[in-house]
C-alpha positions as CSV (number, residue, x, y, z in Angstrom):
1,X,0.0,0.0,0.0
2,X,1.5,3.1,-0.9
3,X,1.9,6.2,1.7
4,X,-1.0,8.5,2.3
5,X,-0.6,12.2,0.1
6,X,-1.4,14.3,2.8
7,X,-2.6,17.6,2.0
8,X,-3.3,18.8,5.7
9,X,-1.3,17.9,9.0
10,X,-3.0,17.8,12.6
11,X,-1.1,21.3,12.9
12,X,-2.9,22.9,9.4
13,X,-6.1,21.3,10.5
14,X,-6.5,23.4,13.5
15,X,-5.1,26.1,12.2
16,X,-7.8,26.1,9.6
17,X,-10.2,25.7,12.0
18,X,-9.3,29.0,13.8
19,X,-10.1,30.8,10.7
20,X,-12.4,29.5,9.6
21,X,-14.2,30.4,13.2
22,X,-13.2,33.9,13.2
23,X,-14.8,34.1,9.6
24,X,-17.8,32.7,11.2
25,X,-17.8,35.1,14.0
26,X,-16.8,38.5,11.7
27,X,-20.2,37.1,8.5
28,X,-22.3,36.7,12.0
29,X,-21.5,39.5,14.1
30,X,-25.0,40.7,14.3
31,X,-27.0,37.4,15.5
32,X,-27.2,36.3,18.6
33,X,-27.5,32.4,17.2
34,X,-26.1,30.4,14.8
35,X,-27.4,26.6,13.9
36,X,-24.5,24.2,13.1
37,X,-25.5,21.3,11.3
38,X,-23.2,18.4,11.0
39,X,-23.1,16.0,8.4
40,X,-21.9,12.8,9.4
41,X,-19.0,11.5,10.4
42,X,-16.7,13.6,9.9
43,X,-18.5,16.9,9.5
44,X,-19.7,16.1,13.4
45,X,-16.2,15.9,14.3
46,X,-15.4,19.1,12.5
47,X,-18.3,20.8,13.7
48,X,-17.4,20.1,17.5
49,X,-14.2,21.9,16.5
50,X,-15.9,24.9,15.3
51,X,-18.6,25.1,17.9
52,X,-15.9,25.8,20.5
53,X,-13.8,27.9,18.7
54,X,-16.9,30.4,18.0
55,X,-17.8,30.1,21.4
56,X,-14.0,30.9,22.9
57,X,-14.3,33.8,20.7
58,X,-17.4,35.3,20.1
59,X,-20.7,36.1,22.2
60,X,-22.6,34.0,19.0
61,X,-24.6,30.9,20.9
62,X,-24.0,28.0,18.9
63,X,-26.5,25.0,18.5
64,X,-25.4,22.0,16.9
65,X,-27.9,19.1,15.0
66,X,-26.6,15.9,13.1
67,X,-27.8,15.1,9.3
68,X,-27.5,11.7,8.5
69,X,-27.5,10.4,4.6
70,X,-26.5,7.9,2.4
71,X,-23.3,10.3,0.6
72,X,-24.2,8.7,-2.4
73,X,-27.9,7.7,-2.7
74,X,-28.8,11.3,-0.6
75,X,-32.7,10.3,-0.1
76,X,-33.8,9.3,3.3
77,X,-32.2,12.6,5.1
78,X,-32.5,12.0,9.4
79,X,-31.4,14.9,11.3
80,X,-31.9,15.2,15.1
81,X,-34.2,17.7,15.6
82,X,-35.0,21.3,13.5
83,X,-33.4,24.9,14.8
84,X,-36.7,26.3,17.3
85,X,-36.1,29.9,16.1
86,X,-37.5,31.0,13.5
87,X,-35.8,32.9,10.5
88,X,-32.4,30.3,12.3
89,X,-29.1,31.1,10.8
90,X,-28.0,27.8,9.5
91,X,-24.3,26.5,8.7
92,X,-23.8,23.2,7.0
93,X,-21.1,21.3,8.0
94,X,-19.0,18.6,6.2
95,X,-15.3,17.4,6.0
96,X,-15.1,18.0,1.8
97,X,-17.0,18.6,-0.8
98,X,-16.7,16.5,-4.0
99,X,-19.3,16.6,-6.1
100,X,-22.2,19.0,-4.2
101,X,-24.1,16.6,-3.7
102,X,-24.4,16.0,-0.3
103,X,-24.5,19.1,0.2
104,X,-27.2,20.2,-2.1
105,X,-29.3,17.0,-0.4
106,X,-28.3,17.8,2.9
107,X,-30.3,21.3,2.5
108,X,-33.6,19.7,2.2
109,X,-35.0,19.6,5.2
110,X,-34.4,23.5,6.0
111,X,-36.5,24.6,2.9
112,X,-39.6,24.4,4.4
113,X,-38.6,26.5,7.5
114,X,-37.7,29.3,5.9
115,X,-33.9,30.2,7.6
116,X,-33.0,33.7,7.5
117,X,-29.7,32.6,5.9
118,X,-28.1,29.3,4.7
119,X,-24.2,29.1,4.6
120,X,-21.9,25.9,4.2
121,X,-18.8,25.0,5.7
122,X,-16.0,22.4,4.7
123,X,-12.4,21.6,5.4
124,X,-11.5,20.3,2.2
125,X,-13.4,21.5,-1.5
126,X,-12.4,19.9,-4.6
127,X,-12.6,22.9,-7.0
128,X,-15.0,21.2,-9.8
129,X,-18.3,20.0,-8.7
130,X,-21.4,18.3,-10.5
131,X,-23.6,20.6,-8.9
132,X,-24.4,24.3,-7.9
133,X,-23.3,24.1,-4.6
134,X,-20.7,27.3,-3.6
135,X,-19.3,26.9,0.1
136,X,-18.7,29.5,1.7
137,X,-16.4,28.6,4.7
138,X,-13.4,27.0,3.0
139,X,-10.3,25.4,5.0
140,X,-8.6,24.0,1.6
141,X,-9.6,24.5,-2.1
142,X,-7.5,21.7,-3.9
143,X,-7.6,20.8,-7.9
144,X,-8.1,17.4,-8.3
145,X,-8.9,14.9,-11.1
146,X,-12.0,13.0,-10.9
147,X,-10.6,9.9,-10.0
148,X,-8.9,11.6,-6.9
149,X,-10.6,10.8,-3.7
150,X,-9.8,13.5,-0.8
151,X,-10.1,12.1,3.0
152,X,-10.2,13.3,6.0
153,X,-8.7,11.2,9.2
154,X,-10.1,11.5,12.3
155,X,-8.3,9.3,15.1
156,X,-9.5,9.5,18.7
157,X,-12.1,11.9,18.3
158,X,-9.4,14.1,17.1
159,X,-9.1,15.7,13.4
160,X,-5.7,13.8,12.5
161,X,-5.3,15.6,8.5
162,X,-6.6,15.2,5.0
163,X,-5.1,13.1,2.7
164,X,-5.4,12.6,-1.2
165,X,-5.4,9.1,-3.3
């Protein structure tokens, strides 16, 4: 088996993270809540990250739900619970973006509650996608072929890198 191509260390992860928490804080300054939705695995793990950060750095209260789905038959969404304020302010959470498709799936169930405003959030976006999906929190924007698969490893609870094969 050949070595892992990292992309990201344990050390770039979290310093990723930071930003992309005060970026979070300085587009939110003005609401007092902010709904972060994880997608899982990996996007819970991340989202944990960011939860704290926010709140060690900013007066924003952060919620956080889970969004389960099959990444790549996205039909039967499960998510624990729906944000209880109306007009929420929602941020989608995953580890990378491929394709937009989870992420375009994952936005379902928050159409019919009308948020005041839907933003996405990833560590890692591959820079061509199948489908109209723009994030707007990005760790990493990396140029890959389509038969490149980006990962991110997550070893004791901990974001461990991201890694290319």
């Amino acid at each position: 088996m050949p070595p892992k191509k990292y992309i990201l260390n344990k050390e770039q992860v979290e310093k990723k993270i930071q930003r992309l928490a005060f970026e979070i804080a300085e587009r939110n300054s003005e609401e007092k809540e902010v709904y972060l939705i994880a997608i899982k695995e990996n996007g819970v793990t991340l989202a944990k990250k960011i939860a704290q950060t926010v709140a060690d750095i900013s007066a924003i209260q952060i919620q956080m739900l889970e969004l389960s789905l099959d990444k790549k038959y996205p039909t039967d969404i499960k998510l624990n619970g729906l944000p209880a304020e109306k007009e929420a302010v929602i941020i989608l959470i995953d580890d990378v973006a491929s394709s937009g498709k989870t992420m375009l799936y994952a936005l379902k169930p928050f159409l019919e509650i009308h948020p005041k405003k839907i933003q996405t959030l990833v560590l890692v976006e591959r820079t061509h996608k199948a489908f109209p999906v723009q994030v707007d929190y990005v760790g990493m924007s990396v140029a890959t072929t389509l038969e490149d698969h980006i990962y991110v490893e997550v070893k004791d609870g901990e974001l461990a890198g991201a890694y290319m094969e």
